[in-house]
C-alpha positions in Angstrom: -70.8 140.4 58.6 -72.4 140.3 61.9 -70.6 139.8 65.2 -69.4 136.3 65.8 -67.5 135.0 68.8 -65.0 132.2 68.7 -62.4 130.5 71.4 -59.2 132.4 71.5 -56.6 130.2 70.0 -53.2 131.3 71.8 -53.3 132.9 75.2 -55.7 132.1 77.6 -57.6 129.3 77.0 -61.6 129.8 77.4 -61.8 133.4 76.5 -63.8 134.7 73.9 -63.0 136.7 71.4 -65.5 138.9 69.0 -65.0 140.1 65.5 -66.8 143.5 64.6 -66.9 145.1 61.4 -65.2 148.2 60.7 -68.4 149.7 60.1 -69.5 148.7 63.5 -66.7 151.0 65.6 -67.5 154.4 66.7 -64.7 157.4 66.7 -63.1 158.0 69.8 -63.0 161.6 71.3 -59.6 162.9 71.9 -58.7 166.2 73.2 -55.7 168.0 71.7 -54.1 171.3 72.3 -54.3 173.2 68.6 -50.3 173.5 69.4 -50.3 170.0 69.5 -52.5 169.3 66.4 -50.3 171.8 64.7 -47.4 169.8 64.9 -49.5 166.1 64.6 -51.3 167.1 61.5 -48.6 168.6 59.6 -46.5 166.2 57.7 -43.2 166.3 59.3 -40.1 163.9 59.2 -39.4 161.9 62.2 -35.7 161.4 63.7 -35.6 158.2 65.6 -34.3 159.0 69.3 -33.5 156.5 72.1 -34.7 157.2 75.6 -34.0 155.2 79.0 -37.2 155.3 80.9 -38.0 153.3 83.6 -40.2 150.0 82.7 -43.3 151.4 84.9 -43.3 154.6 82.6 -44.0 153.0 79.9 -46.8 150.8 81.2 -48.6 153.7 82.4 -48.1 155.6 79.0 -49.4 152.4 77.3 -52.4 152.6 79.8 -53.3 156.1 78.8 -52.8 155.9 75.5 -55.2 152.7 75.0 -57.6 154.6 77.2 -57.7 157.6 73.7 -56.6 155.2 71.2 -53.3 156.3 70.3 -50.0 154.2 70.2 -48.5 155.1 73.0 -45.2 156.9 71.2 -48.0 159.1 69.7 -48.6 160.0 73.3 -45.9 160.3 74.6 -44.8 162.9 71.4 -47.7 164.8 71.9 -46.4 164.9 75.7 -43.0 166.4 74.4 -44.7 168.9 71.9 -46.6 170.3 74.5 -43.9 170.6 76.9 -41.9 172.4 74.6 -44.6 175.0 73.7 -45.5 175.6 77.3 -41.3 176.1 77.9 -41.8 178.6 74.8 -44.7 180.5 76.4 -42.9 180.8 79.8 -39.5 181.6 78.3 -41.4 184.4 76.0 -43.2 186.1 79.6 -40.0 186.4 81.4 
């Protein structure tokens, strides 16, 4: 199917919109700590958590994220693992 453009039909009026085929995308470069892909690549069972954060905190996560093509909870768990191995690391020199 080749690209087509079409008038968005909710939102903003005027703006187009194009359709690509899957084929058509190209894999996005991502750079992960191997403690971090340790933990993202293994199967592991996820405990939902609630978290207060301020509205502008999550914006800017969203930002980021879209900017390596993550959700931006991905992000921000990858944040977490690696905070927690660097507080292993330290804890383990002193």
């Amino acid at each position: 199917m080749p690209q087509s453009s079409r008038p968005c039909q909710a939102g903003s009026p005027g703006r187009v919109v194009r359709s690509w085929e899957w084929n058509q995308l190209k894999p996005a470069e991502v750079e992960v700590s191997p403690d971090v892909r340790r933990v993202t690549l293994r199967q592991s069972r996820k405990k939902p958590v609630t978290l207060r954060l301020e509205e502008q905190q999550i914006e800017r996560a969203k930002k980021l994220a879209r900017a390596k093509s993550l959700s931006y909870q991905a992000l921000m768990r990858s944040w977490i693992s690696e905070g927690i191995a660097r507080a292993e690391r330290l804890r383990k020199r002193a």
